[in-house]
N, C-alpha and C positions, 0 to 999 in steps of 0.2 A: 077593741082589739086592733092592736098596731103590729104593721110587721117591720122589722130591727129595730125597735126601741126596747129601752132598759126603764122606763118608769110607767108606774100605773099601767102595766099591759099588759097584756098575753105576746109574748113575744114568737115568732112561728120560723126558725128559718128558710132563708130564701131561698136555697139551693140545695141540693144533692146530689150525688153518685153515688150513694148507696142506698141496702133496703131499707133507711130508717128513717122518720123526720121528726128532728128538735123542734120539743115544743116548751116555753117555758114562759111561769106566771111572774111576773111582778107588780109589786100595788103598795101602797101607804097604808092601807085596814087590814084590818084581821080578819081573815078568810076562814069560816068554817074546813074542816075535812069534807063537808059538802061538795065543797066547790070542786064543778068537773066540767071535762072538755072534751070536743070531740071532733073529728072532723071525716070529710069528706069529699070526693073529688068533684062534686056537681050541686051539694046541698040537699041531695035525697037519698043517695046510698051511702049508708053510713059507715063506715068501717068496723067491720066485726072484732069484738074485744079491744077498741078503744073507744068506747063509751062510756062518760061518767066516769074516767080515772080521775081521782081525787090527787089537790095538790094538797101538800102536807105544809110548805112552808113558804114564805116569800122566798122568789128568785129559783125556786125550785125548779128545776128540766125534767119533761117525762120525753121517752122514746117512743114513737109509735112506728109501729110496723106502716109499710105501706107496701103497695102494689108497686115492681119494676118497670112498669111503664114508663117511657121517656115522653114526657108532655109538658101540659098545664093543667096542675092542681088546684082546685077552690078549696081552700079549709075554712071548718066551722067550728066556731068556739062559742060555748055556753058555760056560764057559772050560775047555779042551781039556787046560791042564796043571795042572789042579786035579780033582779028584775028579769024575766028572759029576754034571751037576746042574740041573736045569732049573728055573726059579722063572718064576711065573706071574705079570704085573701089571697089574690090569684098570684102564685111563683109559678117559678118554669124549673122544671126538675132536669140537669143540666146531664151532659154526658157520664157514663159511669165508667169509662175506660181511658187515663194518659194515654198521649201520644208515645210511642216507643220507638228511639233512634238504634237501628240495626245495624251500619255501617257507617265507617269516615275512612276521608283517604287525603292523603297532602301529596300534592305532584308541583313540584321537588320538595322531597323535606326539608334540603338548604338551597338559597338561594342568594342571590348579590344583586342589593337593591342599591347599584351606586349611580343609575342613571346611563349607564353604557348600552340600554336597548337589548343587556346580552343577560337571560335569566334575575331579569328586574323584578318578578311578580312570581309568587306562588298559586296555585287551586287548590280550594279545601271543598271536597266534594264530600257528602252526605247524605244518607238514603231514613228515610222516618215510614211511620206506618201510625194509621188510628185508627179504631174497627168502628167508632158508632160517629165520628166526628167529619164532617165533609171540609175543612180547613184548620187549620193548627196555626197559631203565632211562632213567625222565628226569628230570635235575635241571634247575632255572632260577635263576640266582639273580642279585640286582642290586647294580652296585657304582657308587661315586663314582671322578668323574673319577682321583684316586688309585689307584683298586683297590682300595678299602675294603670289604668286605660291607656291604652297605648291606639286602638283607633278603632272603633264600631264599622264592622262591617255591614251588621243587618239589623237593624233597631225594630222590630214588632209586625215583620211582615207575614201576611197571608200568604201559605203555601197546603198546599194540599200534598196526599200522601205521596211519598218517592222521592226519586233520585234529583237531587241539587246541587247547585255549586256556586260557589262564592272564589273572587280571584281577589287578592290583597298585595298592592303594586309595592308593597315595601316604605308605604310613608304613612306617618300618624296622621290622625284628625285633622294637625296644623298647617300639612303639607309636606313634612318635612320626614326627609330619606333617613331611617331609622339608622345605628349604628349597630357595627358586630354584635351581637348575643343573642339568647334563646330566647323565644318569643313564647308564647302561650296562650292560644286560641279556643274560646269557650261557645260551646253551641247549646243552649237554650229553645227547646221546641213545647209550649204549653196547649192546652185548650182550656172549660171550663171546672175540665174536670181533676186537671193536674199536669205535672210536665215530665219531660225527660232533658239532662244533659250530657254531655260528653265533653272533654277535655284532651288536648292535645299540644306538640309543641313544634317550633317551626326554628331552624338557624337559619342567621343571617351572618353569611360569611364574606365579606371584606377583603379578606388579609390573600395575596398572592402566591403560593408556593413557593418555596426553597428546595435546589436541588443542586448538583453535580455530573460531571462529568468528566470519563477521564479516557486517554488515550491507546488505547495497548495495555491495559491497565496500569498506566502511570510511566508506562519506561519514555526513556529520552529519546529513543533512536529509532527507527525504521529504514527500511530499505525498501517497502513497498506502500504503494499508494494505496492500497486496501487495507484496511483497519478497521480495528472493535472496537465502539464505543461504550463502555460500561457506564450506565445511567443512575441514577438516586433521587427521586423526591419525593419531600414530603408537602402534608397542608393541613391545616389547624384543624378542618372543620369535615371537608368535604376529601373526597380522592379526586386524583390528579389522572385526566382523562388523556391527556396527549404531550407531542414536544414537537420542537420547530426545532431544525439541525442544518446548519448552513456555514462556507466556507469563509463568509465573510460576515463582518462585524455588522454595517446594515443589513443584516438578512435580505438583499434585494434579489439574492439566488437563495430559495433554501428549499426544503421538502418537510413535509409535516406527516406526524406517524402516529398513532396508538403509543401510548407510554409502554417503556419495553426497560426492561433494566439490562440488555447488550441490543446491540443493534451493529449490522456491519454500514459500513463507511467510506466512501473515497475523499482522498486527498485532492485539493487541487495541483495539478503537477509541477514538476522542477523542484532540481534541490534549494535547501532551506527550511527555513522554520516553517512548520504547518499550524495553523489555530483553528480549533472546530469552536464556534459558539452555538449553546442551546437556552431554548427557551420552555417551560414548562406551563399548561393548563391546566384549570382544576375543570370540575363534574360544573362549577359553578358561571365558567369562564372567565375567571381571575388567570392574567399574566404575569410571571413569575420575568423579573431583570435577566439579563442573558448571563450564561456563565460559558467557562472557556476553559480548553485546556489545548499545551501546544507540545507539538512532537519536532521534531528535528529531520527531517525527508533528508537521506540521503542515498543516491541509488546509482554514484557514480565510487567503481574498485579504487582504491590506492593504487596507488605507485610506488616503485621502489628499486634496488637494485641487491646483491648481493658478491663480494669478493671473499677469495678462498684466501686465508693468511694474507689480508692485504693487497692482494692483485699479483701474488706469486707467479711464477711459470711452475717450480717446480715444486717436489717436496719430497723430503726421505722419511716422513712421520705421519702414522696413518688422524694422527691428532693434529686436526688443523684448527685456528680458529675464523669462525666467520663473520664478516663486518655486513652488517646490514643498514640500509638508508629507507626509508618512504617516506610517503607524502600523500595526504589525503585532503580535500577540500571541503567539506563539513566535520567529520567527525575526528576521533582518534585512531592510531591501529594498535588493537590490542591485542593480537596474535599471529604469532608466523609458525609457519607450518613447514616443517622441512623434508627432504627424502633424498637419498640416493638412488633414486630410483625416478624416471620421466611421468611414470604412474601413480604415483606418491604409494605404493604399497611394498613395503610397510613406508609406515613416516611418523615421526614425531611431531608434539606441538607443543609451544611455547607462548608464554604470558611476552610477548614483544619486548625486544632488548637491541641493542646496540652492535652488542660481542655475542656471540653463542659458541661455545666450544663442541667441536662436532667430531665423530669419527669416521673416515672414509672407509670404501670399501678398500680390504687387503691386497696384497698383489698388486706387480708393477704395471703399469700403464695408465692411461688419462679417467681421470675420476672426476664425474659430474657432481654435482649436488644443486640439487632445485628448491625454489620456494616461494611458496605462495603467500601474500599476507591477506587480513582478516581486518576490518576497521568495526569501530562499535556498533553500528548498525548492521552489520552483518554482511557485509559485500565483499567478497572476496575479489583478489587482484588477478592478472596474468599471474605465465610462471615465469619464473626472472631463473636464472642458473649462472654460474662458473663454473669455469673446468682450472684443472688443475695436473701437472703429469706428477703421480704418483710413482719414486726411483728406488729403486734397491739397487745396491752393489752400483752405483754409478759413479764417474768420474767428468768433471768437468774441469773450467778452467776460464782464462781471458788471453786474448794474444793484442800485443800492441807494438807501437815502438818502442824507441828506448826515451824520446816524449812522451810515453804512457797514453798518446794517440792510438782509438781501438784500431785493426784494422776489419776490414770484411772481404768476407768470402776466404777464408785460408780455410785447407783443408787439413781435418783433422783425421785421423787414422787410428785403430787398435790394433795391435801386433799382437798375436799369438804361434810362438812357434815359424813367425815369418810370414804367418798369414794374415791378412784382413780380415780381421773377425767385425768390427764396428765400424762406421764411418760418418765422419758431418761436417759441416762446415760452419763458420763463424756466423753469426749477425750483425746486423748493423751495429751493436756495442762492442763487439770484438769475444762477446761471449761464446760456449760450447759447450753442450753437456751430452755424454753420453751415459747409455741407463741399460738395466737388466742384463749386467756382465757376471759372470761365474765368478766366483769370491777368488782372487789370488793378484799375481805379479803381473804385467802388464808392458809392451813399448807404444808408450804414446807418440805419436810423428806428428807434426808441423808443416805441411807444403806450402808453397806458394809460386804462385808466377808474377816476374815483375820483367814488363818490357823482353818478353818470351823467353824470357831466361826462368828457370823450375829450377827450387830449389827446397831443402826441407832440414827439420832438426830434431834430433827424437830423444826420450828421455823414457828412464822407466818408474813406472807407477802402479799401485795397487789400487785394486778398487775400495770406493770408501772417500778416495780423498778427490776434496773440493774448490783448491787450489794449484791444480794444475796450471798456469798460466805461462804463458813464453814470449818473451819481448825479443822482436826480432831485428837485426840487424840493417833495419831498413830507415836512411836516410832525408831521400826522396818525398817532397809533397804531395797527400794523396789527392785522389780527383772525388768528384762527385758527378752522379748523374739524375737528372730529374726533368720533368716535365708532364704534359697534360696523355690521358689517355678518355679518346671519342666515344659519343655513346654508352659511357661505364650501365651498370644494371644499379642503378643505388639502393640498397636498403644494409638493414640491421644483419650482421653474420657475423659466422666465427672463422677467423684469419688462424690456420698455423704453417710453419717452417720450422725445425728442426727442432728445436725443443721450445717454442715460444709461440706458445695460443694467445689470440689477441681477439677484441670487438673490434670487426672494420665496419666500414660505411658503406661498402660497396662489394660487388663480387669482383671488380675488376682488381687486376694485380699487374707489375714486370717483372718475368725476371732476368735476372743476368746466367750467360753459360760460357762457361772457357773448355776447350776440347773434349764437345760433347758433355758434359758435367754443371748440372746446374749448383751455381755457387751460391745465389741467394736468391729470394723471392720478397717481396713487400707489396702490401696490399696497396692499392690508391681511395683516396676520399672520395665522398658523395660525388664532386665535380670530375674526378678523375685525376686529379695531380699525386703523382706521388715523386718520390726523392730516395736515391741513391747513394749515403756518402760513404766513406773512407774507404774509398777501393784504390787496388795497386794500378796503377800505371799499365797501359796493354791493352792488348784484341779481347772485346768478346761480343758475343752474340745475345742481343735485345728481343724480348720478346712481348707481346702485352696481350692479354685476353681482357676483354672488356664485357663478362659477366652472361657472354650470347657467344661470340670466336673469338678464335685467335685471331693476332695480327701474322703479316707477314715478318719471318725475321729478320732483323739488320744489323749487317757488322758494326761495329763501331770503333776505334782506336780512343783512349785516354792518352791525354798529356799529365804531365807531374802539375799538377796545383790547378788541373781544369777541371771547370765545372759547365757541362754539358749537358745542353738542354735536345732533350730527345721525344718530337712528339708519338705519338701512334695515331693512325687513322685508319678506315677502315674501307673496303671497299663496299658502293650502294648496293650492291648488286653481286657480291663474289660467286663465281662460278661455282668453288668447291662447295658453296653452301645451296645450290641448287641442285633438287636431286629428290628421287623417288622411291618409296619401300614399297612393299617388296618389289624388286624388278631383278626379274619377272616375276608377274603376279599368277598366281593358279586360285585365286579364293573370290575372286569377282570385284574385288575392290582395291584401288594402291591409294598413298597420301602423297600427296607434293610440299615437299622441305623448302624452306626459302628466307634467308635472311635478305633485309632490304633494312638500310641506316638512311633512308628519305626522312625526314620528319614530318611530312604530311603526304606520304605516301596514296598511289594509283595503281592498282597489280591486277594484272590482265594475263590469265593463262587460254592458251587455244592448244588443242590438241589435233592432230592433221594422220590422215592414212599414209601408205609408203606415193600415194598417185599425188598427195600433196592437197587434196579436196578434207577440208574443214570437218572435224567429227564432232567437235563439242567445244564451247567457249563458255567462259567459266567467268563472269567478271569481277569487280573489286567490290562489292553489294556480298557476293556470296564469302568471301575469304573472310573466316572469323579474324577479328580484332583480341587483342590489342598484339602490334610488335615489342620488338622486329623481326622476333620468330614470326612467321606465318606459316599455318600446314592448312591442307583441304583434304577431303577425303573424297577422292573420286569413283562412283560405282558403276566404272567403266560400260555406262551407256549411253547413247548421241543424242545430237539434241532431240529426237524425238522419243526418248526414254526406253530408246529399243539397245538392247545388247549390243556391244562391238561384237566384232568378231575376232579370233587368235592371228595376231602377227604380232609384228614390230608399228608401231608409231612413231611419229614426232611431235613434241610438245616443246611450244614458245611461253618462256616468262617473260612477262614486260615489266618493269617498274618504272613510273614517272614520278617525279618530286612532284604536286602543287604548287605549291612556292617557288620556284627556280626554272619548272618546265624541262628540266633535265631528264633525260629518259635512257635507262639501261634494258639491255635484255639478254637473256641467254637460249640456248635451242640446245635439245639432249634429244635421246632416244628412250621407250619404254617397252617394255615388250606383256601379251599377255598371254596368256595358255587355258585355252578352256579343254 
């Protein structure tokens, strides 16, 4: 009796997990039906109803029942027509329950085994169970999509029941860092009694994200340094876990975010081109190349200006057109916005043009029109305007010599019935227009004075016409006057005299008067110069206001062909411009007026009782800036913050130069009433 042989034996197997054991005869003779076998687990108890089961043919298997006891079995084997004979065969009768795998789990499913330290290595954790086995064999091993061995993780190890894990750093058997694809990891858990496996798969992703970004959703222009950035990425394998968004190309300033498909933004500042570059992450920590997009920052208005027909003075048609100019330093300007109106309501708007034909308000007198411009970025400009004198029923003209030399200042008249209905005087071109006359006939008059002799010439005219002009009998070279005027107030304004609105530089102006009768005005430039020419010969009276007072007037005589330089200046200190509202005061409080032309002005007021003892002193620390106006508002209490009392005062202004040491002052009276 052999146990696993195929010749001449009784073959008995070695193992089981079930309730049955193969027993099976082979031999070279011919066996009776006699022949029988039997066995048992100790060689004395025999096993009931397998005694004496007869084998019928070579190679023949009988099953016998056995006892589920997990042990070691003695079997006894007898053949009835052979000699007796009992032989003994000790097996181990082996567990009767596989191992059974209950759970698996992969942390990461995909992972980037490219050697960056950054999710190089996956965990395949595993949970097993065995009820009659105290150890199990466990192999793991990983293969390519083919079924290639790609690397054994656990070749035949002991583990007992429960929770396991195995970590697979992303390289085969050979060492070597496997390439992008899906992997396939096989777990094998046997005992003696049988096994369990389970199958899974593992990516291995490589490949970097692709994505975009885009500005304001792609437009060119901005005006503000806050902005959307609309995001996009994708990734072959894995999602895309974050982005890196910075102002500059080396990202050496940047900020990093949860992947967001908008995200708000800033610019870094000043105009020009703006570039945001972004970089995308996957779940795997693959870096995606930077990607860019660039806007155009611009957050400085245009510029511009606007004339009514040209830079007209006048007009008889409510239909003018408008010449417009700007100027922008990033972008374009692609809208102007117009109105007759300082509030733009109502107003119109326009795709930016050159000419725009516009309609003014009806009715005779000075008609504004304003406008704003628009550049592509969205920034709107200042309001720029002209004026324009809008005329019905007027009559104008030119007056010259009979050299077609204009003259200025002649006085021009409208007769009705013998009265002075209209009145103006020429301008520096020898022009005239007068406006808003009653539709009919008309005596136009001509005066003039030359070397105190008045003389005049009159015509008759209808309103409507435009060519009234009158060339006068005058021989004589005419004079010019010009020169500087001190202190002017310089800025941007609108100059008019008689029919003719101008941009001056300055508020300051001269003008000329002959017998009470101002004859003409013109503004002066930023510096103060201004110029007087083609006047007649004769007296007249100079005047300059320089944008704060007037100057004092001064006579002057012209010669025939002179050109006379006339400056103004002004006093540091004018009495008439020192002086106190309300006086007298009944409200508790008066302001002190005070022009002073020092350029680095000291002003020191002292206010004094009628006995001459000091009530309050005010010094140059308190007097708000800037000149050469200066006002203070005094709340008529002494220096110890107590109330004056009801009389009369005296108060001293002092002004010193700095620079010069020069020092003016003036003394007044004030009175109060409580």
């Amino acid at each position: 009796v052999q146990q696993g042989s195929t010749s001449d034996s009784i073959c008995v197997q070695a193992q089981t997990n079930t309730g049955a054991l193969d027993v099976s005869f082979y031999g070279t003779m011919t066996y009776s039906s006699s022949t029988t076998g039997r066995f048992s687990p100790d060689g004395t108890n025999w096993s009931a109803g397998n005694t004496f089961v007869a084998w019928a043919a070579n190679g023949e298997t009988r099953v016998y029942s056995r006892d589920t006891t997990v042990g070691t079995w003695v079997i006894t084997v007898s053949a009835s027509n052979l000699q007796s004979d009992t032989q003994f065969i000790s097996i181990t009768s082996a567990s009767l329950f596989a191992p059974v795998i209950t759970n698996t789990s992969v942390s990461p499913v995909v992972f980037s085994p490219n050697g960056d330290m950054n999710c190089d290595s996956i965990t395949i954790s595993y949970t097993f169970s065995d009820s009659d086995s105290a150890y199990c064999t466990t192999t793991i091993r990983v293969y390519n999509l083919s079924w290639s061995l790609v690397k054994t993780l656990l070749n035949s190890v002991l583990e007992d029941s429960g929770t396991h894990s195995v970590v697979w750093d992303g390289k085969s058997d050979t060492g070597i860092n496997v390439g992008e694809d899906t992997y396939i990891f096989e777990i094998i858990i046997y005992d003696e009694s049988g096994n369990d496996s389970v199958q899974g798969t593992v990516y291995a992703d490589l490949t970097s994200p692709s994505g975009s970004v885009n500005i304001n959703s792609g437009n060119n222009y901005t005006n503000d340094i806050n902005v959307t950035l609309t995001l996009s990425a994708t990734d072959t394998c894995s999602s895309v876990d974050k982005m890196v968004i910075s102002n500059y190309s080396d990202f050496s300033i940047a900020s990093t975010y949860t992947y967001a498909t908008s995200i708000s933004w800033i610019l870094s500042a000043g105009d020009g081109a703006k570039i945001v570059y972004t970089k995308f992450i996957d779940s795997v920590g693959n870096i995606s190349s930077a990607v860019s997009d660039t806007i155009l920052l611009d957050i400085t208005p245009p510029s511009g200006s606007i004339l009514i027909d040209s830079g007209a003075i006048s007009t008889s048609n409510t239909i003018v057109f408008l010449v417009l100019s700007v100027a922008d330093t990033q972008t374009t300007v692609d809208t102007a916005v117009i109105s007759n109106y300082s509030n733009f309501t109502p107003s119109n708007t326009y795709t930016y043009a050159n000419t725009i034909s516009w309609i003014l308000i009806s009715g005779s007198g000075m008609r504004t029109v304003y406008a704003k411009f628009i550049d592509s970025a969205g920034n709107v400009s200042q309001v720029y305007s002209d004026s324009i004198a809008l005329l019905s029923n007027i009559i104008s003209g030119k007056v010259t010599k009979p050299d077609s030399e204009p003259i200025t200042g002649v006085i021009i008249d409208v007769l009705k019935d013998g009265n002075v209905i209209k009145s103006t005087t020429t301008l520096t071109d020898g022009t005239y227009q007068l406006s808003d006359l009653d539709s009919g006939t008309y005596i136009l008059r001509a005066s003039w004075t030359l070397n105190e002799i008045t003389s005049s010439v009159s015509v008759t005219t209808t309103t409507g016409t435009t060519d009234n002009s009158f060339t006068l009998s005058v021989t004589c070279q005419l004079a010019q006057l010009g020169g500087q005027v001190a202190n002017v107030k310089a800025k941007t304004t609108s100059f008019s005299f008689g029919h003719k609105v101008m941009t001056a530089e300055s508020d300051g102006f001269v003008q000329l008067s002959q017998k009470g009768r101002i004859l003409i005005k013109v503004p002066t430039d930023a510096g103060g110069n201004y110029s007087i020419p083609h006047l007649l010969p004769g007296k007249y009276t100079a005047k300059a206001f320089n944008g704060y007072i007037y100057s004092d007037p001064v006579e002057i005589t012209l010669r025939e062909g002179q050109f006379l330089t006339l400056n103004f200046t002004f006093q540091s200190l004018p009495e008439n411009q020192v002086y106190t509202y309300p006086n007298p005061t009944r409200t508790g409080s008066l302001t002190f007026h005070l022009y002073c032309g020092y350029s680095v002005p000291e002003i020191t007021i002292r206010i004094y009782n009628i006995a001459g003892e000091i009530v309050k002193e005010i010094p140059d620390s308190e007097i708000p800036r800037p000149g050469p106006i200066f006002e203070y508002i005094w709340d008529c209490k002494n220096t110890q913050s107590q109330n004056v009392a009801s009389g009369v005062y005296i108060y001293q202004v002092i002004a010193k130069d700095k620079g010069t040491a020069e020092q003016k002052q003036v003394i007044k009276k004030l009175a109060i009433i409580r």
